[in-house]
LORO-264488 format. One record per residue: residue in one letter; x negated, y, z of N, C-alpha, C in turn. Coordinates in Angstrom, 3 decimals, padded with zeros to 6 digits. Example, Ala and Ser with C-alpha at 12.3 -4.5 7.8 and 13.67 -1.06 7.14 Angstrom:
<nodes>
["a",[-013.190,-005.690,007.800],[-012.300,-004.500,007.800],[-013.200,-003.300,007.800]],
["s",[-012.850,-002.250,007.080],[-013.670,-001.060,007.140],[-012.900,000.030,007.870]],
</nodes>
This chain:
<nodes>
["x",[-007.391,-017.361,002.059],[-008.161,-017.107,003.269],[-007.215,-017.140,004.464]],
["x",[-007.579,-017.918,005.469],[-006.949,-017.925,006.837],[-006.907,-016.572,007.429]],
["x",[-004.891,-016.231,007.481],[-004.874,-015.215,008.707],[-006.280,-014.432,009.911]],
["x",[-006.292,-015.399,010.359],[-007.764,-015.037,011.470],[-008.707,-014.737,010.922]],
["x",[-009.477,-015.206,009.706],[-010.478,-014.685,009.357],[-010.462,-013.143,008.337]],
["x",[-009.139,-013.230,007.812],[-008.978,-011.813,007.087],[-008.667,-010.459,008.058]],
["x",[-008.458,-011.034,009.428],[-008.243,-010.125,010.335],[-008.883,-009.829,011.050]],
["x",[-010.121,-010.400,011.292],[-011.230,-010.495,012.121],[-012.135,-009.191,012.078]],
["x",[-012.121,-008.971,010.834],[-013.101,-007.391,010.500],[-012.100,-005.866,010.646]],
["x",[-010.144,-006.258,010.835],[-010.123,-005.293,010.986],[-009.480,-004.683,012.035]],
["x",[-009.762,-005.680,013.047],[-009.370,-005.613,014.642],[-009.927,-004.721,015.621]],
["x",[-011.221,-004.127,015.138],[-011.652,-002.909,015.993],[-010.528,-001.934,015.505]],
["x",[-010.656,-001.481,014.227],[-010.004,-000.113,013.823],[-008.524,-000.341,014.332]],
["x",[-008.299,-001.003,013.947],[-006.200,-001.229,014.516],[-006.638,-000.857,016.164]],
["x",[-007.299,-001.639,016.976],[-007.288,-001.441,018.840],[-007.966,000.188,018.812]],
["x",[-008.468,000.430,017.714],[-008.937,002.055,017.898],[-007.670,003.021,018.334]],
["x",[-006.441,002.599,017.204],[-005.661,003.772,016.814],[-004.916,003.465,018.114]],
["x",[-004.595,005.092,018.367],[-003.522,005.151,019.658],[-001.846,004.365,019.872]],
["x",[-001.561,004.090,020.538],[-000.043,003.504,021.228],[001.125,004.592,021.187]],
["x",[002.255,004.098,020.691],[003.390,005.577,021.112],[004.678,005.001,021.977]],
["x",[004.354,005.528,022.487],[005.869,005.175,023.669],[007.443,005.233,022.826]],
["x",[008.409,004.159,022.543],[009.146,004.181,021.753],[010.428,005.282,022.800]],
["x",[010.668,005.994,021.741],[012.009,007.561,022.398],[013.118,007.461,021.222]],
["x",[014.403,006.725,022.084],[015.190,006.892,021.058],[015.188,005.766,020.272]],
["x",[016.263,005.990,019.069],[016.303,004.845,017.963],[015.324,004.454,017.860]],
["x",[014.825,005.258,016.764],[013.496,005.492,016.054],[012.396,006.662,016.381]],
["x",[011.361,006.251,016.779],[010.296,006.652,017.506],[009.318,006.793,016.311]],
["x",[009.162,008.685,016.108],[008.258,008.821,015.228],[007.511,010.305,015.964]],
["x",[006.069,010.100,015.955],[005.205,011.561,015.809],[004.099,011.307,015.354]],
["x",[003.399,012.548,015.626],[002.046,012.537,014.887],[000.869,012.018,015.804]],
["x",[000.057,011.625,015.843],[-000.759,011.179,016.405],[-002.398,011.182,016.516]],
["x",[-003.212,011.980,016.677],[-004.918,012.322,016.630],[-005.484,011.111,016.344]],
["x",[-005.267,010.040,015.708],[-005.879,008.728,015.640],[-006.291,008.361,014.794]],
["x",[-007.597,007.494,014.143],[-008.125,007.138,013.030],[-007.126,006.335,012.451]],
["x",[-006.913,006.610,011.097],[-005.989,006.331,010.087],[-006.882,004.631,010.148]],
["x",[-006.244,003.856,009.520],[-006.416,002.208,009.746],[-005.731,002.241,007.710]],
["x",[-006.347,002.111,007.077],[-005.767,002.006,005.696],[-005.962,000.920,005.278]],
["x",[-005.670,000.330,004.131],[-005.776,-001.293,003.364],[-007.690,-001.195,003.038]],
["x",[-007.915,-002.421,002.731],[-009.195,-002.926,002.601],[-009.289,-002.394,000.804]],
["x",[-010.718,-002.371,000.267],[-010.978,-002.396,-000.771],[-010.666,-001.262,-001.431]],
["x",[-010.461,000.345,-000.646],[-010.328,001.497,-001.471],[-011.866,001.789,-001.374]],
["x",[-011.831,002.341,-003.268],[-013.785,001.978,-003.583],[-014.102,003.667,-003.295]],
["x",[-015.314,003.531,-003.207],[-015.767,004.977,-003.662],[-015.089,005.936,-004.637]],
["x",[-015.416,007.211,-004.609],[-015.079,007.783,-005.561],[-015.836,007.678,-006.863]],
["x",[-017.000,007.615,-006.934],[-017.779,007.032,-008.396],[-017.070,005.712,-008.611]],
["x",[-016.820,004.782,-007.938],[-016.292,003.728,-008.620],[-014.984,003.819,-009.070]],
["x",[-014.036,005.039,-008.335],[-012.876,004.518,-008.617],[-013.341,005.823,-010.209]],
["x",[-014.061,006.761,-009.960],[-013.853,007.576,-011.626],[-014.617,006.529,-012.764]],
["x",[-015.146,005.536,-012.469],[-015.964,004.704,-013.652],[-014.869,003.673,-014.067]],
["x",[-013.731,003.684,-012.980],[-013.031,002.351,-013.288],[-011.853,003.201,-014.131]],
["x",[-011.393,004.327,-013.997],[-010.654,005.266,-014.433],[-011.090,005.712,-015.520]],
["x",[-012.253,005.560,-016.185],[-012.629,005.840,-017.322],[-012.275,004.658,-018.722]],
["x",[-012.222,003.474,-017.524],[-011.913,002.389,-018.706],[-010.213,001.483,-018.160]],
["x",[-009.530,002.176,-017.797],[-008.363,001.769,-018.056],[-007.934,002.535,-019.477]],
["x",[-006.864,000.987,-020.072],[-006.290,001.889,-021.297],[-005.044,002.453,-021.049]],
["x",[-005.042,003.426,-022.189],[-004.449,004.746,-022.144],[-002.705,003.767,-023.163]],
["x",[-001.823,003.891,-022.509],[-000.816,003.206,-023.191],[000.746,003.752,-022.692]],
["x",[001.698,003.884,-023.283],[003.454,004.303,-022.959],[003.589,002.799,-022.205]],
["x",[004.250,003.458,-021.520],[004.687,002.122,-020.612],[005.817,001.747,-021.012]],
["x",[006.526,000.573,-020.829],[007.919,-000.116,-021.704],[008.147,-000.990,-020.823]],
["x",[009.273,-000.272,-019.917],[010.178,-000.536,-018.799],[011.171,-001.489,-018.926]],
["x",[011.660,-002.037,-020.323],[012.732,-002.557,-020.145],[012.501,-003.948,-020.056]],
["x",[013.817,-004.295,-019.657],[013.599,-005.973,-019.004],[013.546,-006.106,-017.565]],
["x",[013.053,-004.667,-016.923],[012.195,-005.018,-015.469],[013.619,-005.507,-014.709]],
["x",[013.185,-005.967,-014.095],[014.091,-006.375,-012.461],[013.247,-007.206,-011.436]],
["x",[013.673,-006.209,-009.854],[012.565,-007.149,-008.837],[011.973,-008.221,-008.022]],
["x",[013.241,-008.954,-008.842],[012.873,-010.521,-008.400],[012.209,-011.470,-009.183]],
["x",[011.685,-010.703,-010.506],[010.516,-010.840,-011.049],[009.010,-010.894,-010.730]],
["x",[008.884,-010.362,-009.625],[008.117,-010.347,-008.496],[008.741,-010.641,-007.650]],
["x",[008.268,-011.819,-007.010],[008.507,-012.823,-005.485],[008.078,-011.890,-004.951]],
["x",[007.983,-011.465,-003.460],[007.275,-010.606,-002.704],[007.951,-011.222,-001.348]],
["x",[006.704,-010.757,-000.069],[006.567,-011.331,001.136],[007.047,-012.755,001.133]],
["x",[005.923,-013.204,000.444],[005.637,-014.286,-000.031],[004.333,-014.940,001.342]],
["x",[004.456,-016.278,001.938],[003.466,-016.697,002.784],[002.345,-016.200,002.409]],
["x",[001.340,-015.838,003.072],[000.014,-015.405,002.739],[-001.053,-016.404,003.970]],
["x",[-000.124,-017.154,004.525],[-001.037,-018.431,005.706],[-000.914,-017.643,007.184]],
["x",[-001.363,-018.674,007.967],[-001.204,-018.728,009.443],[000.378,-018.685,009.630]],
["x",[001.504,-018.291,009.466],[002.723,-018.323,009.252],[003.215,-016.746,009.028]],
["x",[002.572,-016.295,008.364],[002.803,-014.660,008.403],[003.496,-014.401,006.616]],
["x",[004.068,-013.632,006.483],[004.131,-013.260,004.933],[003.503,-012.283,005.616]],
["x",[003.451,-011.619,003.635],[002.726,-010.531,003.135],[003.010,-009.395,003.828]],
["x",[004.244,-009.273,004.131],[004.537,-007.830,005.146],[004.493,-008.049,006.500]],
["x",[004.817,-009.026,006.909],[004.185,-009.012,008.775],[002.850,-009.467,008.883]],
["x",[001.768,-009.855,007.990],[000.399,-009.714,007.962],[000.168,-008.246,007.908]],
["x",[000.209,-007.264,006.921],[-000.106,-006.093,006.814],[000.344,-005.391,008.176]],
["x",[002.039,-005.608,008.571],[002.295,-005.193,009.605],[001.260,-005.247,010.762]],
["x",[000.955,-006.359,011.228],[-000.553,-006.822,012.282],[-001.724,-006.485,011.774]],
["x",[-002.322,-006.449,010.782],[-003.216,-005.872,010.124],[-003.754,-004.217,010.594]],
["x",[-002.574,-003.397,009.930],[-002.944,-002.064,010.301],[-001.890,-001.205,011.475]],
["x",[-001.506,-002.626,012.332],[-000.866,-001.742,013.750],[-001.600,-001.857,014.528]],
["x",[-001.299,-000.762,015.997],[-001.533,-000.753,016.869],[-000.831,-001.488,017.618]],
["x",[-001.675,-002.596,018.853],[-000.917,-003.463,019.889],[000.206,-004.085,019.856]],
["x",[-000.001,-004.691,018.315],[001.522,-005.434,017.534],[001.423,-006.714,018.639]],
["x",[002.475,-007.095,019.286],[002.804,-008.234,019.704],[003.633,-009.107,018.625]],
["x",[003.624,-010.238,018.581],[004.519,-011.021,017.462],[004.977,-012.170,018.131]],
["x",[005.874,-012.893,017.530],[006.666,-013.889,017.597],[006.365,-015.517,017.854]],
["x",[006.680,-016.280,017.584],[005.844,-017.569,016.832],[006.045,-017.638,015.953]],
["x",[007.460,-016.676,015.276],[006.982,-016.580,013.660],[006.251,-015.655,013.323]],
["x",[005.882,-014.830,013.562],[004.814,-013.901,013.017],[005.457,-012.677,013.033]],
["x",[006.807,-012.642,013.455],[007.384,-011.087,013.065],[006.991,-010.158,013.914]],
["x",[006.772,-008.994,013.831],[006.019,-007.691,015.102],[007.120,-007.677,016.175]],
["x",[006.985,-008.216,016.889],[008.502,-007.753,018.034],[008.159,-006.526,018.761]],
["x",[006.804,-005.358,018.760],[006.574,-004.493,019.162],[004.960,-004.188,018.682]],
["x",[004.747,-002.650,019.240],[004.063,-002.218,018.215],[004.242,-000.925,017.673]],
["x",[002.570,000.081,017.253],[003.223,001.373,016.633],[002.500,001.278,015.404]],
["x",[002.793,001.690,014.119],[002.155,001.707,013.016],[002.488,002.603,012.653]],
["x",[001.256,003.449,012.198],[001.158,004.740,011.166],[001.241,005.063,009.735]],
["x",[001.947,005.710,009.285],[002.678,005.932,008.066],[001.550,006.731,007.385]],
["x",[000.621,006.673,007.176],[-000.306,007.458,006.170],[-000.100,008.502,004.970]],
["x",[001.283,008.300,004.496],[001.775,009.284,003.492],[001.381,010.174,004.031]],
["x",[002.347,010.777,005.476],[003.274,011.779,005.971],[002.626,011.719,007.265]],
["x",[001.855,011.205,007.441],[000.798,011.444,008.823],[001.804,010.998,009.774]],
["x",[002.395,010.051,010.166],[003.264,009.948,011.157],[003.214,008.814,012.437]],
["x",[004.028,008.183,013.497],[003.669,007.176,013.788],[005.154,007.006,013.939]],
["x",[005.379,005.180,014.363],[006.433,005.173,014.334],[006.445,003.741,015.609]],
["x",[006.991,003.746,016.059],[007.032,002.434,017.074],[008.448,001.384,016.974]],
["x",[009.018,001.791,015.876],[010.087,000.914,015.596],[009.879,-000.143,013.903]],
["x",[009.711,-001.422,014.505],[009.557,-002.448,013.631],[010.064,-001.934,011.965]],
["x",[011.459,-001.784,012.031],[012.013,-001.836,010.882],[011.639,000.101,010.176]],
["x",[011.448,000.600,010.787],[010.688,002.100,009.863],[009.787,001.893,009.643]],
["x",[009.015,000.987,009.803],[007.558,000.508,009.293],[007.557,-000.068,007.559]],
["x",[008.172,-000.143,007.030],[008.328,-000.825,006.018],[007.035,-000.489,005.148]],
["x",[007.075,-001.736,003.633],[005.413,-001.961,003.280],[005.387,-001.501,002.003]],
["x",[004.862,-000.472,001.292],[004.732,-000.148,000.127],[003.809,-000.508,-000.757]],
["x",[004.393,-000.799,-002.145],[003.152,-001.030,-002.979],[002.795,000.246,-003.720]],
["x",[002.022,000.078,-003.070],[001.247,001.501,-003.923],[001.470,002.104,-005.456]],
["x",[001.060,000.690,-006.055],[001.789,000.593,-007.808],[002.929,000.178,-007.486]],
["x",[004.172,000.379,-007.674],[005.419,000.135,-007.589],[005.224,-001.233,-008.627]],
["x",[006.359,-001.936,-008.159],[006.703,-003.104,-009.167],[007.056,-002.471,-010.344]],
["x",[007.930,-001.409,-010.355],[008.594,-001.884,-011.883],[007.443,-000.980,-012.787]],
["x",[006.247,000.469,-011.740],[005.215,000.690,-012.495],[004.212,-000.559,-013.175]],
["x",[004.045,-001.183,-012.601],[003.415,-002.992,-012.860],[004.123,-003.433,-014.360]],
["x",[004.661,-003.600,-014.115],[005.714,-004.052,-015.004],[005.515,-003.427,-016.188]],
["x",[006.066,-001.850,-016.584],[005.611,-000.942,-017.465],[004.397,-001.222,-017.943]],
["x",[003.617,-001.271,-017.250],[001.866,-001.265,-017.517],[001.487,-002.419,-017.597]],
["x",[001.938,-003.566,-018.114],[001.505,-004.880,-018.907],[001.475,-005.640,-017.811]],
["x",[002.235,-005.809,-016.581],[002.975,-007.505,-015.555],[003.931,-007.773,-016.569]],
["x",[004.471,-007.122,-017.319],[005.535,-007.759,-018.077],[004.938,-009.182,-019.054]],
["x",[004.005,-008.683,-019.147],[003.233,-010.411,-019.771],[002.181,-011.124,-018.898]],
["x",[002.734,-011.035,-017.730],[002.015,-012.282,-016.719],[003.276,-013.292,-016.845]],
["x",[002.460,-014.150,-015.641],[003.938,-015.282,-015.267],[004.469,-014.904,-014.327]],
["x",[005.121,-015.815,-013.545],[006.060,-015.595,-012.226],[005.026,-015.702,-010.934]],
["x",[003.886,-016.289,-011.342],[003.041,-016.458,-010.453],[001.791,-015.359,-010.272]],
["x",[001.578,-014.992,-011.395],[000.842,-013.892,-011.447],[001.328,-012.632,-010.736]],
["x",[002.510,-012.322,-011.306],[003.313,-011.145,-010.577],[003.764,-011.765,-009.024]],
["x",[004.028,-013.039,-008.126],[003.723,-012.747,-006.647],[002.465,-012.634,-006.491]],
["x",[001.422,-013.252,-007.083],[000.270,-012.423,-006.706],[000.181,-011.103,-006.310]],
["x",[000.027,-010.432,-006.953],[000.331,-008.888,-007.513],[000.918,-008.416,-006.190]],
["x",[002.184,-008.956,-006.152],[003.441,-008.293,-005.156],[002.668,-008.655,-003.795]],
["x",[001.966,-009.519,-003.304],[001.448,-009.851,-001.919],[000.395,-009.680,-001.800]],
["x",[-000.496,-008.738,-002.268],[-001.728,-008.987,-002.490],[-002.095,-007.946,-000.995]],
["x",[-002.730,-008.989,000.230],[-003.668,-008.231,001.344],[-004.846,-007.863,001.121]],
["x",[-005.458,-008.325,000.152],[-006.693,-008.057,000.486],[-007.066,-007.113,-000.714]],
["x",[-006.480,-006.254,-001.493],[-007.284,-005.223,-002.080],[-005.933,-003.802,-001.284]],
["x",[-006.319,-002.737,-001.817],[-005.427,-001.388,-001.141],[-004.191,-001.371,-002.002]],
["x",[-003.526,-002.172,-002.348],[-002.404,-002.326,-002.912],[-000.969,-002.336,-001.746]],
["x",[-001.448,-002.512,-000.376],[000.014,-002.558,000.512],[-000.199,-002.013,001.448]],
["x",[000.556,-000.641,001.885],[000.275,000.326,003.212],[001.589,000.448,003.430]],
["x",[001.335,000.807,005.251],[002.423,000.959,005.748],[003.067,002.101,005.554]],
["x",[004.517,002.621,005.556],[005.163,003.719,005.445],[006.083,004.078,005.884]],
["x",[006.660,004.914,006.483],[007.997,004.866,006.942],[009.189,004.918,006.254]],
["x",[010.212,004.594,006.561],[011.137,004.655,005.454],[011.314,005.844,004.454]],
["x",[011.710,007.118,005.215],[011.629,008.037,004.167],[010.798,008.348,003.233]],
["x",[009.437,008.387,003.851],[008.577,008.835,002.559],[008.090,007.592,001.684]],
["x",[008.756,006.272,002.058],[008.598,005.207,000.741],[009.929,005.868,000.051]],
["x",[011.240,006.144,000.549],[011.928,006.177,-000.591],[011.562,007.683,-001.416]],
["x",[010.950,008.656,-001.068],[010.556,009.505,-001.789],[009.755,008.928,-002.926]],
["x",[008.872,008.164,-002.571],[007.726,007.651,-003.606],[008.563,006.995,-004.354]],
["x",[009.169,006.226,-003.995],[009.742,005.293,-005.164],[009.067,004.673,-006.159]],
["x",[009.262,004.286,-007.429],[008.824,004.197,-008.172],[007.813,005.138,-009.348]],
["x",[007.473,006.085,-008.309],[006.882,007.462,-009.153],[005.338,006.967,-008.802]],
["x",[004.797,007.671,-010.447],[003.294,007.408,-010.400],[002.779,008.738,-009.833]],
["x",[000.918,009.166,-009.531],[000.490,010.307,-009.365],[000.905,011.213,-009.887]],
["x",[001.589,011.180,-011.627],[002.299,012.767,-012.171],[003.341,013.159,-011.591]],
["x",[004.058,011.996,-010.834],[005.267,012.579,-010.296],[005.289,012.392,-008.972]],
["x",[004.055,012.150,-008.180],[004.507,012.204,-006.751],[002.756,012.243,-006.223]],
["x",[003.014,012.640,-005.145],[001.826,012.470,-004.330],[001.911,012.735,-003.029]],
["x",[001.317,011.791,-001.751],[001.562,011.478,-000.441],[001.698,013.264,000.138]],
["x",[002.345,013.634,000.850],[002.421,015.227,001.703],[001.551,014.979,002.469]],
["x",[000.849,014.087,002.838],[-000.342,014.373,003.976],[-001.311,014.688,002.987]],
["x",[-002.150,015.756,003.063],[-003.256,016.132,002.039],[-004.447,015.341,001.964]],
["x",[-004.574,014.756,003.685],[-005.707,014.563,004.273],[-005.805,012.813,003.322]],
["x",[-005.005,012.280,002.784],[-004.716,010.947,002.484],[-005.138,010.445,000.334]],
["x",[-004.667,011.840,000.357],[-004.450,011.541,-001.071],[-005.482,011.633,-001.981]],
["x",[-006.958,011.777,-001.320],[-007.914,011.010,-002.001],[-008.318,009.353,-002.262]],
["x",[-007.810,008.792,-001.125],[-007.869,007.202,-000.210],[-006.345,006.811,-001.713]],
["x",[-005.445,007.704,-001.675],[-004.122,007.305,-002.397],[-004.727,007.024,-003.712]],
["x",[-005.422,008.020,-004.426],[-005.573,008.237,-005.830],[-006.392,007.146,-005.793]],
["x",[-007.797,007.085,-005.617],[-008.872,005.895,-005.627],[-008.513,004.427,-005.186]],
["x",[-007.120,004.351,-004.370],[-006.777,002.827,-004.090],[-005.329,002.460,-005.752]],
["x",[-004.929,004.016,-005.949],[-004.193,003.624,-007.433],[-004.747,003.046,-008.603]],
["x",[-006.147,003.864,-008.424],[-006.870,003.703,-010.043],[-007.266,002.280,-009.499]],
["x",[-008.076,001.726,-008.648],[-008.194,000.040,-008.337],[-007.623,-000.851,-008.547]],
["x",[-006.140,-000.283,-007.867],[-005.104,-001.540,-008.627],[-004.891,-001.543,-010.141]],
["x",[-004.837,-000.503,-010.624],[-004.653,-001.122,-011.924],[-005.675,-001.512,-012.788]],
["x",[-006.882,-001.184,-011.996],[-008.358,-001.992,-013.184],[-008.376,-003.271,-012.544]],
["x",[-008.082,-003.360,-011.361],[-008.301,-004.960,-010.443],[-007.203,-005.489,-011.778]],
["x",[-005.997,-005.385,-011.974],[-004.785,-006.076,-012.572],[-004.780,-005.647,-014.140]],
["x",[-006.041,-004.962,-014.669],[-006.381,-004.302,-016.048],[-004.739,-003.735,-016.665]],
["x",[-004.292,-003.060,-015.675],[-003.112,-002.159,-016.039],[-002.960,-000.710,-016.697]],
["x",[-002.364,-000.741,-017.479],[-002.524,000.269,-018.385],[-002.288,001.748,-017.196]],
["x",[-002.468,003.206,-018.180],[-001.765,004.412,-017.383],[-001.194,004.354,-018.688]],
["x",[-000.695,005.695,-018.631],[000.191,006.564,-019.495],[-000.634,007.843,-019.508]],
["x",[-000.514,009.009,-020.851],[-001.564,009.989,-021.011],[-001.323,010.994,-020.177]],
["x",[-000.307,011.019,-019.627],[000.460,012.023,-018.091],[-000.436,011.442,-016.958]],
["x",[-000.082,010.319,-016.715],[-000.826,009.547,-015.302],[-002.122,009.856,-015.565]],
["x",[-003.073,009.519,-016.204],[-004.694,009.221,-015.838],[-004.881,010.554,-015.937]],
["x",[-004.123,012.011,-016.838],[-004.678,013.554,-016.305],[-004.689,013.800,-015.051]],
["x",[-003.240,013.174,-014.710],[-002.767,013.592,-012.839],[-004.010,012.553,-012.272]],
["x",[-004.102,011.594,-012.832],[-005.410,010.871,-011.520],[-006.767,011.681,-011.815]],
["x",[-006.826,012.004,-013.118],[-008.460,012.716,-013.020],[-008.248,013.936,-011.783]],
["x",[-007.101,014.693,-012.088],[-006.883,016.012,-011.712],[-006.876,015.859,-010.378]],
["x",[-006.384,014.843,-009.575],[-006.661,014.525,-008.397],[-007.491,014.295,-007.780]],
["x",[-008.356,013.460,-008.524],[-009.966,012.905,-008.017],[-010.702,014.316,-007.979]],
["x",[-010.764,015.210,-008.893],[-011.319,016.279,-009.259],[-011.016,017.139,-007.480]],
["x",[-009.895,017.361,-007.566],[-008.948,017.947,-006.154],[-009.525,017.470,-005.225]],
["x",[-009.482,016.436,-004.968],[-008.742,015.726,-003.401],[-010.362,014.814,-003.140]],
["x",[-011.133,014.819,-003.785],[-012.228,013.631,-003.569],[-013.623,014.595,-003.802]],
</nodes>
């Protein structure tokens, strides 16, 4: 799908969210503004019906490495996967003629934050690669897994700021969950998606922590 037309539906909500005056290096606060999140986080009945039929499996990590997944990979108009998302869910992103944000504030949804500096914006996958991996990408191809890794159009890629992506890391719901409270229903229901969209296994730790969450937070 053409840049313009995948962006077309979500150009009110981005001109909704407020502007931050960049202070300093790195320009971060909080901001009263409607959160702008990835496309395709389902209901909560859908995401507990889809959570009912993922299988239950140990995940088997070895082998992984992340150039096994291509990532910010072209996604059209001349944008990759991370300066699409970047324009996607910022506020008053100006860009380049290559597509890169040369300005712009984007909100970190973990940690409720905003940030007006390009490079603290960085793009998380929600399912971590090497969680992917564990949970049966290890038997896709090379093409399947950049799929996977670039994927705009389901809730698989949100913006974050640096710190609280490297907190997340590679940790699933048993071992981590966003500090903004207000988020981590949108978190849990866009997790359980990706892995029924990609029929990815949990582990018998993970799908308690996702019931226990949905139960919580939804």
């Amino acid at each position: 799908m053409h840049i313009a037309k995948r962006l077309a539906h979500r150009g009110a909500a981005a001109l909704a969210a407020a502007s931050l005056t960049v202070i300093g290096v790195i320009a971060v606060d909080t901001a009263p503004a409607a959160a702008v999140r990835p496309p395709g986080i389902p209901s909560a009945s859908t995401a507990q019906s889809e959570l009912n039929d993922l299988t239950v499996a140990a995940e088997q990590n070895g082998g992984y490495d992340r150039s096994l997944f291509p990532h910010w990979s072209s996604v059209g108009g001349g944008c990759t996967a991370r300066q699409y998302v970047l324009l996607r869910d910022g506020s008053n992103v100006e860009t380049g003629s290559d597509c890169q944000p040369d300005s712009g504030s984007w909100q970190s949804d973990f940690d409720d934050t905003w940030t007006s500096t390009v490079s603290n914006a960085t793009i998380d996958h929600v399912v971590a690669l090497s969680e992917a991996w564990g949970s049966g990408a290890r038997n896709w191809s090379t093409a399947q897994r950049e799929a996977f890794a670039n994927d705009v159009d389901s809730p698989q890629l949100w913006i974050a700021t640096t710190s609280v992506n490297s907190s997340k890391g590679d940790k699933d719901p048993a071992e981590w969950m966003p500090p903004n409270i207000a988020v981590r229903c949108d978190y849990v229901k866009a997790w359980i998606h990706v892995k029924h969209l990609y029929d990815l296994s949990v582990d018998s730790s993970e799908k308690s922590a996702l019931q226990s969450h949905l139960d919580t937070y939804c």
